[in-house]
N, C-alpha and C positions, 0 to 999 in steps of 0.2 A: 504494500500500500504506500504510494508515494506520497508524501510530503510536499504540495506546493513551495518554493523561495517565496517567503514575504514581502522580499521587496518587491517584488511585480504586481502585489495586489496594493500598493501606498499609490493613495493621490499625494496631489505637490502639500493637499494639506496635512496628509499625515506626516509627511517626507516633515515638512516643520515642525510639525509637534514632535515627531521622533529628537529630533536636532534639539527642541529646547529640552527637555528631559535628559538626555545624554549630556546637556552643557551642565545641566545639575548635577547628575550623574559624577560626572569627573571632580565636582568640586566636594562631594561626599568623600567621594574616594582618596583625594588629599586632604583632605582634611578631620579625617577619620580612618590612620591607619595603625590606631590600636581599640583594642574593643572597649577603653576608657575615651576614650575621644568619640567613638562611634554613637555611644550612650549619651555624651554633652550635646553633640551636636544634636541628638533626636530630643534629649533633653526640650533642649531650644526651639525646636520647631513645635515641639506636643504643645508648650507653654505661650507660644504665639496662636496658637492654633485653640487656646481657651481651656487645653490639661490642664488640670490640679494632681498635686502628689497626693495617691491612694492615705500617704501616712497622718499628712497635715488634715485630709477626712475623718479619719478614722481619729483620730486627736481631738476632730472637732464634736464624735456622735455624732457626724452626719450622716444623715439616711441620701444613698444613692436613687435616681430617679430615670427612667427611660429616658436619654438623649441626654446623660450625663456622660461626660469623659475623665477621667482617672489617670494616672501612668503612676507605676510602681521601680522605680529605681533600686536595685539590689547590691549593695557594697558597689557600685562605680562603675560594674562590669557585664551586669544583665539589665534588659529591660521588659517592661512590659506595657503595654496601651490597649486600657477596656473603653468602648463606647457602649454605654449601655444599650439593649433594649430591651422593645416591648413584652417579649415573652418573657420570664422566670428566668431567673439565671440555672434553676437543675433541667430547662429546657435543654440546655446547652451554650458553645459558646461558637463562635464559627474563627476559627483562627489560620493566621498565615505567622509560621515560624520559620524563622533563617537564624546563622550563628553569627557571631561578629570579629570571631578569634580567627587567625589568620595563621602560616606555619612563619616562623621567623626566628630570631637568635637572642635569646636573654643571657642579662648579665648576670655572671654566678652572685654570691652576696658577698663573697671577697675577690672580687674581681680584677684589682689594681694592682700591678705590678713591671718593676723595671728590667731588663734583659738587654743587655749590649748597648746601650744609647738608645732604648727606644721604649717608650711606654706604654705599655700592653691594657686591654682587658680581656678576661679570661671570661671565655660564656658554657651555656648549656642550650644546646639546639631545643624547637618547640615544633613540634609538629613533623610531618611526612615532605622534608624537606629532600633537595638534592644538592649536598654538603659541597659539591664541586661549583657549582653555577652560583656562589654566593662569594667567591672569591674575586682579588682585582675586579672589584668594581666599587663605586662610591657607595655610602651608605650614609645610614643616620641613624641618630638615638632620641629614643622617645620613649613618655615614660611619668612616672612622678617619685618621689624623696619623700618620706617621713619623719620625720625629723621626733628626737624626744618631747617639744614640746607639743608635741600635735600641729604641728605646722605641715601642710603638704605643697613640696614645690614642683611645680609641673615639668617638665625638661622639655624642647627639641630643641636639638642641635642637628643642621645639616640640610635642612627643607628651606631655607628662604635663601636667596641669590648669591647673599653677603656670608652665608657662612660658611664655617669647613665643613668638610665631608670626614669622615674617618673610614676604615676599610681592613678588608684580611691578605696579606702577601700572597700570592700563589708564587709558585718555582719558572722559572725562567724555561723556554725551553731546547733552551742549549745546554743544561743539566736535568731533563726531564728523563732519562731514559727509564729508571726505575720504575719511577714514577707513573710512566705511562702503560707500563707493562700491569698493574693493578686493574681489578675489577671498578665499574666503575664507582662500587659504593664505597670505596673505601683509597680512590686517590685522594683524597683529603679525609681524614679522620675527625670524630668529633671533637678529640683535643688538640685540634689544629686549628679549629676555628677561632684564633685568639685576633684580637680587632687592633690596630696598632693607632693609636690618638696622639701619639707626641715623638719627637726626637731631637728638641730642644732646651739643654741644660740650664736648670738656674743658676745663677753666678752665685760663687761662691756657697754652693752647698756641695759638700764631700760626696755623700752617702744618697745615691738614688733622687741622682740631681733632676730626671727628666721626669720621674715621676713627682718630685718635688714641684718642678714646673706647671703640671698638669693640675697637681691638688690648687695652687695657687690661685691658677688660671678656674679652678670651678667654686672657691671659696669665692672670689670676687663679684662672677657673676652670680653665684644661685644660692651664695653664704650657704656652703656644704662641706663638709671635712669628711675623712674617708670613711672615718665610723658610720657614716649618716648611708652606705653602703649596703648595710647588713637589715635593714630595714627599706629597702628600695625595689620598683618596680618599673624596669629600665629595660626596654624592648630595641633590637637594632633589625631595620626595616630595608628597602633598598632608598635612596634617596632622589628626589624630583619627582616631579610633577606625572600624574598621567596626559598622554598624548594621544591625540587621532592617530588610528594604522591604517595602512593602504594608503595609494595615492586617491582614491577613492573616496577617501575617510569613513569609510562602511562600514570602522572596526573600533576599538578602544584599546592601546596596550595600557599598564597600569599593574600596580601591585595590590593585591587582596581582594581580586574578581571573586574569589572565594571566601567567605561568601556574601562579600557586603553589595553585591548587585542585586540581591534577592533581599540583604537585610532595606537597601535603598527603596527596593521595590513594595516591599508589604511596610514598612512605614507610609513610603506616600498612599498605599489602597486605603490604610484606615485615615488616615487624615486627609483623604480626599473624600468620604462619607459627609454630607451634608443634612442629609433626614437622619432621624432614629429609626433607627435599624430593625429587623424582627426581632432576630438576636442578638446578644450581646455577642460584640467585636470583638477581635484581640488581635495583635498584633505583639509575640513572644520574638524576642533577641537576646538568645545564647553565649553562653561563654562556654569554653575547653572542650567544645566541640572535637578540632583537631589532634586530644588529647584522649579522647573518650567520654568526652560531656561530664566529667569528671567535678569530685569538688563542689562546695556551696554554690557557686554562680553557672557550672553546669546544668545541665539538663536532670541529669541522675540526681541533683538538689531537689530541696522541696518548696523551693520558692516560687513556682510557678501554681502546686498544689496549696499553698499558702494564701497566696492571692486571690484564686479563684475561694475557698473559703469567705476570705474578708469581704469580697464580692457578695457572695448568699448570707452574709450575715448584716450587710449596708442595704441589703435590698429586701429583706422579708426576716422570717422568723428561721434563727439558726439550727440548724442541725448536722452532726458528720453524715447522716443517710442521703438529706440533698447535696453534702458536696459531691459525694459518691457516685451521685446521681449525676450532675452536673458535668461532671470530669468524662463519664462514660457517654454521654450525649452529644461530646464535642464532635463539631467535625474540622478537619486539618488536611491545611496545605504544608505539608514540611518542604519548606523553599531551600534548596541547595541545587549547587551546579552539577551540570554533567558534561562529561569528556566528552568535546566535539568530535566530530571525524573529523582527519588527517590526513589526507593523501600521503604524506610523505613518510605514515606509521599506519598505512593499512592494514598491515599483518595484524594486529591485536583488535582490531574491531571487526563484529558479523555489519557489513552493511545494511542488512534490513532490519534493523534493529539496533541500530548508533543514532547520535544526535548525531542534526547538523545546524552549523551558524545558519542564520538566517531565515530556520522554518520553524520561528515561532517557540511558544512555552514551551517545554520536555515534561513530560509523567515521565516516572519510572518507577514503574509497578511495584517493583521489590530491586534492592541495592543486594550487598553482600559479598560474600564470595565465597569459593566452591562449592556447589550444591546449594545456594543463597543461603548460606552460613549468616547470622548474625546480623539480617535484614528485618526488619518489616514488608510483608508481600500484603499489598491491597486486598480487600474483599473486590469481584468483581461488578456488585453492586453500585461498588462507590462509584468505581470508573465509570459506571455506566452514565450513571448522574453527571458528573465532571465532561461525559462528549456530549452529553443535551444541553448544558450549561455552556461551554464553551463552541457549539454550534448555532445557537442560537443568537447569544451575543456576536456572531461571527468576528473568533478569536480564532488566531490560526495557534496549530500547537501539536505535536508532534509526541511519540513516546521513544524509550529507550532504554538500554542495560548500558552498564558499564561494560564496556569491551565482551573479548568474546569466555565462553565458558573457560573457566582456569587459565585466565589470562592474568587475572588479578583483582580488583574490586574494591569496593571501600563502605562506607555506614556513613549515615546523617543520624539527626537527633529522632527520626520517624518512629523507630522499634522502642525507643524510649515511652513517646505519649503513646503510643497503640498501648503498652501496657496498660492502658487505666479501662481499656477496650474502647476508646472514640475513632473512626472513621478517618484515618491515615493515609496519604499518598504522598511521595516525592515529586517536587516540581521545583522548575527552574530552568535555567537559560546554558543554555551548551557555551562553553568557554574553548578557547585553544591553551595548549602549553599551559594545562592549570597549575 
């Protein structure tokens, strides 16, 4: 069953609206490329847009009302936005969830150190990264500092014109021979990924002048000492801007399509709702996804079960039977990307059953890998609902697996909320070189 290209079905007007949401798009994207910054920013927009924070209600005994808006902020790093509606909240909730953690390179929590004239930080890779394609090339640090007194100071260094970049040495390759005879996971090791930010000595200090240098240079600007280190949350990203690709501009490169073009996407769906709704809305953004949805601000947390609670308890008369109720009546778009086709890495995809750029949304039924290990698989009901709903609307949109059987595979947060038994599918937008 083939898949129309969308672009052939755009008039010049969609062809513009596509353009102005892309020009947003991009500025999400820079400006939101840790899942603390992804949250400020949606922060900002739910609170332009007339959210109130869940906590400051619930502070107040305020009773929530059909065609109220909520957002529930979880430690900096999850988010959540209810628009209420007209039905009960143990109706159900109708939700679009994407994650907002990205794979990239954190600083360990003693990270500083000096080796031959030049001043190191020592990291811990984050996610399903490829430990070679993070070498020679600029970067940046972002991030925040917590300081004893409860002070939190925000960091980037490396994103605006005027600043430096810092970066990891790869070997030369006129001495690569070794090197290159390695598999590819392991021509760079993960303790090799050390970030090099200085190799200019303070005067007159004997002992670990350049790291001396370095401490100097970050006391002045961000009043931080190295101890303020061991309490730090300091992420290294690739550095600049996202760009139009192709001469065409047809494309977007950029860092953290994964998965903030789905979290970009189901932010604007719920704040572009202007009536009250049947149900109550929600728009869920993830943290440690990339990690296993791990952890308090993960998925596997119970602050999403939390919420939706404080929800049936602002809205009627409480009980754990209707959140129970509630959680299992949801229905859910779990928004994550999928691996476009390739021409140039055919071999790992079945074509009739790969995404492609340019035909629209992706389902994908069931993620996982070998034998869909560790996925959530739809009910074929849901699906069926999801081709009347998006037929109707005439939304174009395509299904798909990750590559082909025993190629390899991956999980989203989906297999997470199906446990509560609500109405689960994978969707989202086919990526290259994710």
């Amino acid at each position: 069953m083939e898949r129309k290209n969308a672009w052939k079905t755009y008039s010049e007007e969609d062809i513009s609206k596509l353009n102005a949401i892309s020009a947003e798009y991009v500025k999400f994207l820079d400006n939101g490329k840790t899942e603390r910054e992804c949250v400020t920013e949606t922060v900002a927009a739910a609170q332009k847009a007339g959210y109130v924070d869940l906590e400051q209600a619930i502070a107040q005994q305020r009773a929530l009302n059909p065609g109220d808006c909520v957002y529930s902020d979880f430690m900096g790093k999850a988010l959540m936005l209810f628009k209420i509606g007209k039905q009960p909240i143990f109706k159900g909730l109708n939700i679009v969830g994407a994650h907002i953690d990205s794979p990239r390179i954190d600083l360990k929590q003693n990270p500083l150190y000096e080796d031959t004239d030049f001043a190191y930080l020592d990291t811990h890779y984050y996610g399903g990264i490829k430990k070679y394609q993070w070498v020679a090339m600029p970067l940046a640090m972002h991030g925040v500092v917590a300081k004893k007194d409860g002070t939190l100071v925000n960091i980037v260094i490396g994103e605006d014109p005027s600043d430096p970049v810092i970066g990891i040495s790869d070997l030369l390759p006129h001495l690569s021979r070794d090197q290159m005879s390695k598999k590819g996971s392991v021509v760079i090791e993960g303790e090799e990924l050390n970030i090099i930010i200085g190799s200019k000595p303070l005067n007159d200090e004997e002992k670990e002048p350049v790291k001396a240098a370095v401490l100097a240079l970050l006391k002045e600007k961000y009043d931080i000492e190295e101890e303020d280190f061991l309490s730090a949350e300091l992420e290294v990203v690739p550095a600049g801007a996202a760009r139009d690709f192709g001469l065409d501009r047809s494309m977007i490169i950029g860092y953290g399509h994964d998965d903030r073009v789905c979290a970009y996407a189901s932010v604007n769906a719920i704040l572009s709702i202007d009536e009250t709704p049947e149900y109550t809305c929600c728009c869920l953004l993830a943290d440690k996804e990339e990690i296993g949805s791990v952890g308090a601000t993960g998925m596997h947390g119970k602050h999403f079960e939390n919420a939706v609670a404080e929800l049936v308890n602002a809205t009627g008369e409480y009980s754990d039977l209707l959140v129970r109720r509630a959680l299992t009546a949801c229905r859910m778009l779990s928004c994550d990307v999928s691996a476009g086709y390739d021409p140039n890495f055919a071999g790992v995809f079945e074509r009739k059953n790969a995404a492609y750029l340019g035909r629209g949304v992706c389902f994908n039924k069931y993620t996982g890998s070998g034998g869909k290990g560790g996925s959530n698989d739809a009910n074929a009901e849901y699906m069926g609902k999801l081709r009347r709903l998006m037929d109707d609307a005439n939304v174009n949109f395509q299904t798909a697996e990750l590559g082909k059987v025993d190629q390899g595979g991956g999980g989203t947060i989906a297999y997470i909320c199906a446990n509560y038994g609500m109405e689960v599918i994978d969707s989202g937008v086919a990526v290259l070189s994710m």
